[in-house]
C-alpha positions in Angstrom: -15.1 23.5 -15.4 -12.5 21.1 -16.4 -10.6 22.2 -13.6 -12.7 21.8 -11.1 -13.3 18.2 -12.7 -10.0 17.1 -12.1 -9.6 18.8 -9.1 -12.8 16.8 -7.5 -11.5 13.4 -9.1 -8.2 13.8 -7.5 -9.3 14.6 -3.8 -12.0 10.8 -4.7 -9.1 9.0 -5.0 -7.4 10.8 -2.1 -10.2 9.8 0.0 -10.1 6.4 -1.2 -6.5 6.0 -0.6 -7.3 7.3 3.3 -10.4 5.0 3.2 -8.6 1.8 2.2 -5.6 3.0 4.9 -8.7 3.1 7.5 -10.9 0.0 6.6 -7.5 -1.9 6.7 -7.1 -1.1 9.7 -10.2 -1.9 11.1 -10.6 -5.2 9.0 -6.7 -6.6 10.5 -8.3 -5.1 13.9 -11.1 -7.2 13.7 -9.2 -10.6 12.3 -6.6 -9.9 15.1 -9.9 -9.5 17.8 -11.3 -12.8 16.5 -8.1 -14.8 17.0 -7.4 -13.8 21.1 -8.3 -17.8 21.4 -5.3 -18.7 19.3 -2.5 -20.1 21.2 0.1 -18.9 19.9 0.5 -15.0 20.1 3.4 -14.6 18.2 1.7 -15.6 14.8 -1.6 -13.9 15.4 0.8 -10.6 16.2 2.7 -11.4 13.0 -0.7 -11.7 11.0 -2.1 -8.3 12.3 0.8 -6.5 11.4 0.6 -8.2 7.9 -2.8 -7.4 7.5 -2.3 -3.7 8.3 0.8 -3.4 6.5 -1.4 -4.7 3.4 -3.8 -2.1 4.2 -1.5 0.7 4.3 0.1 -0.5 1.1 -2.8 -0.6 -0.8 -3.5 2.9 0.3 0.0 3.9 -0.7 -1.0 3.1 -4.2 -4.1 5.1 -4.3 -2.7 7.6 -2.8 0.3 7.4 -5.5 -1.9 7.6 -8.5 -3.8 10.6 -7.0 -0.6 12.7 -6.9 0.5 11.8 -10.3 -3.4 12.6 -11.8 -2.8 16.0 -9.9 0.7 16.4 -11.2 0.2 15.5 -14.7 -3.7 17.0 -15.4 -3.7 19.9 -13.3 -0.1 21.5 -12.9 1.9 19.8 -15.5 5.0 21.8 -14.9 8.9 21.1 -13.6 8.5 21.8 -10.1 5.2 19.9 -9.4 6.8 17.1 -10.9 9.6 17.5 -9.1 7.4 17.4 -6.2 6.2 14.9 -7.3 9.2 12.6 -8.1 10.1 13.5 -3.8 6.6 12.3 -3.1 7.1 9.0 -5.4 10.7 8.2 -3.6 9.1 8.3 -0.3 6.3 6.4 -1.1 8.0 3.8 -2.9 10.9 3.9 0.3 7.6 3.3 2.3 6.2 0.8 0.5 9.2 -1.2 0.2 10.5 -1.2 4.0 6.5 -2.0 4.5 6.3 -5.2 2.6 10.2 -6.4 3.9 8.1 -5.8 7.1 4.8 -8.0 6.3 6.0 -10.7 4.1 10.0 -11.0 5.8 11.9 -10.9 2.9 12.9 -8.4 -0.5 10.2 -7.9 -2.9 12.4 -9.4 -5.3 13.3 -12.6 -3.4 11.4 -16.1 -4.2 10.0 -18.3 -1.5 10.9 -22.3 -1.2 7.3 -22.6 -2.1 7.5 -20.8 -5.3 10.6 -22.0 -6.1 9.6 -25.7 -5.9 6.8 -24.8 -7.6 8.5 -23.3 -10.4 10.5 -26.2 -10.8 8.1 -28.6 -10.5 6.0 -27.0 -13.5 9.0 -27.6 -15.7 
């Protein structure tokens, strides 16, 4: 019973994970749709592919946290987490090139803006 508990929790969250992917997609779909009248078609490109890249991101996650419930509750043994840990590296290789893609610069790198701002709080 248990079993098939965990197992129905952890394909939920997949779907989430492939629903968030989807209605990001559709949402930055429609943003990008609503803009056509905007001038400038580099920035409404740039803000589509940021929106989506969110989307997918966000989905990422979700679909993380589903592999690690199903690694850790249902088959907790060395090779599914070593499946696991393959799965994780990918993901996270995805998520990073992803948000170098949407926000144009390291995850760990600070804008002017937060930067003034940080300095300004002081």
């Amino acid at each position: 019973m248990t079993d098939q508990l965990l197992h129905v929790i952890v394909r939920s969250v997949e779907w989430c994970g492939i629903a968030i992917i989807v209605l990001g997609l559709i949402v930055g779909t429609a943003r990008f749709a609503m803009q056509l009248r905007t001038p400038d078609a580099h920035d409404r490109f740039r803000a589509y592919r940021a929106d989506i890249g969110r989307g997918i991101l966000l989905g990422l996650e979700v679909l993380v946290a589903a592999d690690i419930i199903a690694t850790v509750a249902i088959e907790p043994s060395l090779n599914s987490l070593a499946v696991l840990a393959g799965i994780v590296a990918i993901r996270t290789f995805l998520s990073l090139s992803l948000e170098v893609e949407v926000s144009g610069r390291w995850p760990w790198q600070q804008t002017r803006a937060e930067v003034r701002q940080r300095q300004e709080s002081r």
